[in-house]
C-alpha positions, -999 to +999 in steps of 0.1 A: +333-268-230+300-277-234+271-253-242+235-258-236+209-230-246+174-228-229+149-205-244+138-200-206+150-200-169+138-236-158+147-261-141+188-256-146+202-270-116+189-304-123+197-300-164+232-291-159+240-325-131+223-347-158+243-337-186+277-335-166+268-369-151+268-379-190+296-359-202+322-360-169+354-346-185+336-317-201+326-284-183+286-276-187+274-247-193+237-239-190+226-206-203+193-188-203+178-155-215+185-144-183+223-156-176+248-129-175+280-141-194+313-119-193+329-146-207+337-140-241+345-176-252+312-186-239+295-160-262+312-169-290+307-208-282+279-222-308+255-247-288+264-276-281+224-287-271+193-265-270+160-272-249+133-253-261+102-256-238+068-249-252+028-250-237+025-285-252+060-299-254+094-297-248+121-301-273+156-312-268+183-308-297+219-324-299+243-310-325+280-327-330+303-345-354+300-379-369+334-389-379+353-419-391+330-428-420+341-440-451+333-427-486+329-447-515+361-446-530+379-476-535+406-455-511+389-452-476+387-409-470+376-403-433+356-375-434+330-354-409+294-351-409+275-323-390+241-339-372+213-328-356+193-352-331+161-340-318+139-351-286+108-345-286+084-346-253+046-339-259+033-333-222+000-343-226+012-380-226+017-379-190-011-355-182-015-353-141+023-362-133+053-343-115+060-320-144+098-312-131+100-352-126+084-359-165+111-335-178+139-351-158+130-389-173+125-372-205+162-351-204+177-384-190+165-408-213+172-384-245+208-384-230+209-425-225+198-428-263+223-400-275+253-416-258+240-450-255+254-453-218+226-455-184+236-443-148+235-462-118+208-432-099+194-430-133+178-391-132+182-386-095+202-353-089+200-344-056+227-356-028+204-375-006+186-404-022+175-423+005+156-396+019+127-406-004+129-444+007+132-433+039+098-408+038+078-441+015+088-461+049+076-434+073+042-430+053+036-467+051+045-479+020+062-517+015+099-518-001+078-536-028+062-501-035+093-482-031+113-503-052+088-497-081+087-461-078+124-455-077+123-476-112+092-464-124+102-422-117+131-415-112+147-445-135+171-463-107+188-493-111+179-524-091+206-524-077+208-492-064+175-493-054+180-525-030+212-508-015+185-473-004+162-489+003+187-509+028+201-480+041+172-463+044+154-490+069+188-496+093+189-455+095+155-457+110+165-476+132+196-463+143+179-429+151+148-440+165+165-433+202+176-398+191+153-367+206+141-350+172+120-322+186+136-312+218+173-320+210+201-314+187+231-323+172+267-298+178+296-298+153+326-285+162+349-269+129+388-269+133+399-257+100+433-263+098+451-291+083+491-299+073+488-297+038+459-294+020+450-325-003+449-324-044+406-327-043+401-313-012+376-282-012+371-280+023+378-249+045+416-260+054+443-234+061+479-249+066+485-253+102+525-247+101+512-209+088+487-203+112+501-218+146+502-179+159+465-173+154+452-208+169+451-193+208+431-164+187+404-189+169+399-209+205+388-178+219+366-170+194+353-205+195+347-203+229+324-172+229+301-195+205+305-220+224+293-201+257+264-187+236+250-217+226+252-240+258+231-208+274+204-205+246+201-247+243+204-254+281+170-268+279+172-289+249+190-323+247+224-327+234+225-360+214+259-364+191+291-343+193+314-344+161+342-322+156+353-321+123+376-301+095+406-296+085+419-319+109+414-317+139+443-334+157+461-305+136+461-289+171+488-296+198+477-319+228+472-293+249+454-270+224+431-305+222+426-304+261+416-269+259+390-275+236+374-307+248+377-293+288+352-259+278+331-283+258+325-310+288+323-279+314+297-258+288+271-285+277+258-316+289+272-344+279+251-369+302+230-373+269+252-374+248+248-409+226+280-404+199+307-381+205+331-380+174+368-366+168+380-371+132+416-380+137+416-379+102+458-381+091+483-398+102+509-374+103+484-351+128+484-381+151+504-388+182+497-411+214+495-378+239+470-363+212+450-396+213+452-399+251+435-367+255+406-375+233+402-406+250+403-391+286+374-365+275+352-395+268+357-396+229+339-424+215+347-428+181+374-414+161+383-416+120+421-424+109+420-415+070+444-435+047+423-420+015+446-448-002+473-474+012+490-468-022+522-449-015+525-431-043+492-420-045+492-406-012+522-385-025+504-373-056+475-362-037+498-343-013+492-362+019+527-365+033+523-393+054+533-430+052+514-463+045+534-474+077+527-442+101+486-452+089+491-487+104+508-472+135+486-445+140+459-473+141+472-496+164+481-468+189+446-456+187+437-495+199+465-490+225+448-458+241+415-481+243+394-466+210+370-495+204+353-474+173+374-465+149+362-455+114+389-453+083+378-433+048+392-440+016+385-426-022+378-447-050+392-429-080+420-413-070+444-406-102+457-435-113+444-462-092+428-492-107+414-527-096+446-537-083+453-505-059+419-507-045+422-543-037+455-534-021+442-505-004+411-525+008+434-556+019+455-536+039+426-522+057+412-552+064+441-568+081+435-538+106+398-545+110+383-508+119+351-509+133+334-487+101+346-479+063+337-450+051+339-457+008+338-419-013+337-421-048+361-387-062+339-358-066+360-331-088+351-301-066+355-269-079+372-250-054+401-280-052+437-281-069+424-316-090+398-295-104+424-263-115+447-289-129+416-298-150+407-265-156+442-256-170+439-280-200+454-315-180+434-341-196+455-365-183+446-361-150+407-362-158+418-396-175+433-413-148+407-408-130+392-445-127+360-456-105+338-487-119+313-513-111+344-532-102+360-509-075+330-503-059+323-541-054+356-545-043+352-523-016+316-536-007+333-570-004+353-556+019+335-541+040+310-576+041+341-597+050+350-572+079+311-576+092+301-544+078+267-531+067+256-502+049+243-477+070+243-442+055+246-431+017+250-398-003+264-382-033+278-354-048+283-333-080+308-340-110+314-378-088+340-406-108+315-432-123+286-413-108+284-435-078+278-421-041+295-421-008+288-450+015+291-458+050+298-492+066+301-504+102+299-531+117+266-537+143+267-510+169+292-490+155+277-468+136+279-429+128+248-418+141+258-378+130+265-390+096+233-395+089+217-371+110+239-347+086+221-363+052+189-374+061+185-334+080+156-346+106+172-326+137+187-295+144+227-294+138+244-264+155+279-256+140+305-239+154+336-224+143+347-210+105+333-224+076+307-240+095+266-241+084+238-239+109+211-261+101+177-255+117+152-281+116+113-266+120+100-303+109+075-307+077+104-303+056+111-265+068+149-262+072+166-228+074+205-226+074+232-198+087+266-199+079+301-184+091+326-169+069+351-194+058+383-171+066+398-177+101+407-142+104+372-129+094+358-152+116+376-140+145+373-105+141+338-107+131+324-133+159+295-112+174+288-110+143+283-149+137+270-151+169+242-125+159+235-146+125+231-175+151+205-159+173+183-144+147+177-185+134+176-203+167+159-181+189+129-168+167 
């Protein structure tokens, strides 16, 4: 554990991602004068680091262990060494700047010259980088100008820089047909899956456990459902996704069910992108894909994570490389000419060599998009209790570099990919991102309508968030409880939560 003491309440969020970006295998703690800790190993912990802000300055204080220095005795003696560094940032040498911004290049550069190691987003925190490139374009400014404030604030490699600045110009693009003020986006939440994956965090409840309760949360579903295609009957319906959990975790007909009330309910005349994430191969069958076809599904995900075998077996997906490959071609059989395929970089044990396997094996497929996630160690997951529990091992093997990422980026170019959306997460293998490819016109247009949050994205179904878009940056959110059964017993409620955001 690592222990960071504050003299005051500021800023924390953004202190505890930097120095977990700089110390991934260790758990960060951030406390204040006004944390409350029950933990009694975390008030007995000495501090690791100490921030003391002042009117004037701000000082930042590293305390460890030199070890492995010699004496000198003719006999080498390895002995340990307690030091102190200390930071020091007088504010009035950048008098008139972003103060919270000043103190993140300050934090993040004291952290580069403690460990002597830079990150790729340098002090960017947040999940959606190419937000501000996108915003710079909107207001004007060249990539020129863009490219020097990424560096100049925020510290971001060139590289980086080039690839948000990328993105951020083909997303304009790609939404410029979308209906931002009188339309919206709908996402549909089936939260059940057939085994729940080692580092998954999502709301998933095992479908073999829950079969008697699915008639049950179809129902429920359907009431929002009705709710929402009465209040937003005069607003345009632009992208469909329905997402998870799996969704093909449902029978074929529990599928048609679903997909019939959604055509008969909304719209769908405007409906640019309508998305059913297929997601695993052992969820997939031709009747399943034939009724998602017949609806008018245009583009579906089939999820390897991995085309390793054994690490689809550590990570509890119990599926074949072979039922992957099948589940693709019968997906091109039923006529789906969009097909997108995720994997993971940094999945335990994998290396160069896996990821050039994983990414050769896709390629000989040829999807229509690659979606590339670097690991994130969620906190709710099973990778992160295994962590928890003392398995360094497992925080180890956990392997993502400058080399798998280009590997994958190769890919992707040779398949006639591009970039089009990007974003990160917390506690993420290398401290990378999450990036989308596709090939021209095959893009996810909800994908980034879910990152770069410029329209309205009503979710239904449990664990689902409500996303309201008011425009100059005013977004308010609703969620639904995460449990299936609270969700159905308590779906006036949800509805309720619903109304009192969308119909103020």
């Amino acid at each position: 554990m690592l222990i960071l003491r504050a003299n005051k309440a500021q800023f924390e969020y953004d202190i505890h991602s930097l120095i977990k970006a700089f110390y991934p295998n260790e758990e960060v703690r951030v406390l204040t004068p006004e944390s409350v800790i029950k933990d009694r190993k975390i008030l007995e912990h000495p501090a690791d680091m100490e921030l003391v802000f002042g009117e004037d300055k701000v000082v930042f204080k590293v305390a460890g262990i030199d070890s492995g220095k010699e004496t000198g005795c003719t006999e080498a003696i390895e002995y340990s060494e307690i030091y102190e560094h200390v930071y020091t940032w007088h504010v009035e040498d950048e008098k008139g700047i972003d103060y919270k911004n000043a103190f993140k290049r300050f934090l993040y550069n004291s952290l580069c010259e403690e460990t002597g190691i830079s990150l790729p987003w340098g002090n960017l925190t947040g999940i959606r980088p190419t937000k501000i490139a996108m915003s710079m374009l909107e207001q004007g400014k060249s990539e020129g100008e863009i490219a020097e404030f990424l560096k100049r604030e925020h510290l971001v490699s060139a590289e980086k820089t080039s690839l948000g600045i990328d993105i951020a110009k083909r997303e304009m693009e790609i939404l410029k047909p979308l209906h931002y003020e009188n339309g919206y986006s709908l996402y549909i939440g089936i939260p059940f899956c057939p085994t729940t994956c080692l580092y998954c965090s999502f709301t998933s409840f095992p479908i073999s456990l829950w079969k008697e309760k699915i008639a049950d949360y179809l129902v429920a579903l359907e009431k929002e459902i009705d709710y929402i295609s009465d209040i937003y009957r005069h607003k345009t319906l632009d992208t469909v996704y329905i997402g998870g959990g799996t969704p093909t975790s449902l029978s074929a007909d529990e599928l048609d069910r679903l997909l019939t009330k959604l055509k008969v309910s909304f719209d769908f005349s405007t409906v640019q992108e309508f998305t059913v994430e297929a997601g695993r191969a052992d969820s997939i069958t031709k009747e399943k894909l034939s009724v998602l076809y017949r609806h008018g599904v245009t583009r579906i995900s089939v999820n390897p994570q991995t085309m390793n075998q054994e690490t689809l077996k550590l990570i509890g997906r119990q599926h074949t490389v072979e039922q992957v490959i099948d589940s693709f071609y019968m997906a091109r059989e039923v006529g789906f000419d969009n097909i997108n395929m995720d994997i993971i970089l940094g999945l335990p044990g994998e290396k160069e060599e896996d990821v050039k396997e994983t990414i050769n094996a896709i390629e000989a497929l040829s999807p229509d998009s690659l979606t590339v996630h670097s690991l994130a160690v969620k906190r709710a997951s099973a990778l992160a209790q295994l962590i928890r529990e003392g398995s360094g091992s497992v925080m180890d093997s956990l392997h993502n570099t400058d080399e798998t990422m280009r590997i994958a980026k190769e890919g992707a170019q040779r398949m006639g990919m591009f970039p089009y959306y990007l974003y990160r997460q917390k506690n993420m293998a290398g401290n990378f991102e999450n990036v989308g490819y596709a090939k021209e016109g095959k893009y996810g247009i909800y994908n980034i309508l879910i990152m770069e949050e410029v329209q309205t994205i009503v979710a239904l179904g449990a664990g689902t968030v409500t996303k309201r878009v008011y425009g100059g940056g005013r977004i308010e959110r609703c969620d639904t409880v995460k449990d299936v059964s609270l969700y159905i017993e308590r779906i006036e409620e949800m509805i309720e939560r619903k109304h009192e955001l969308l119909c103020d």
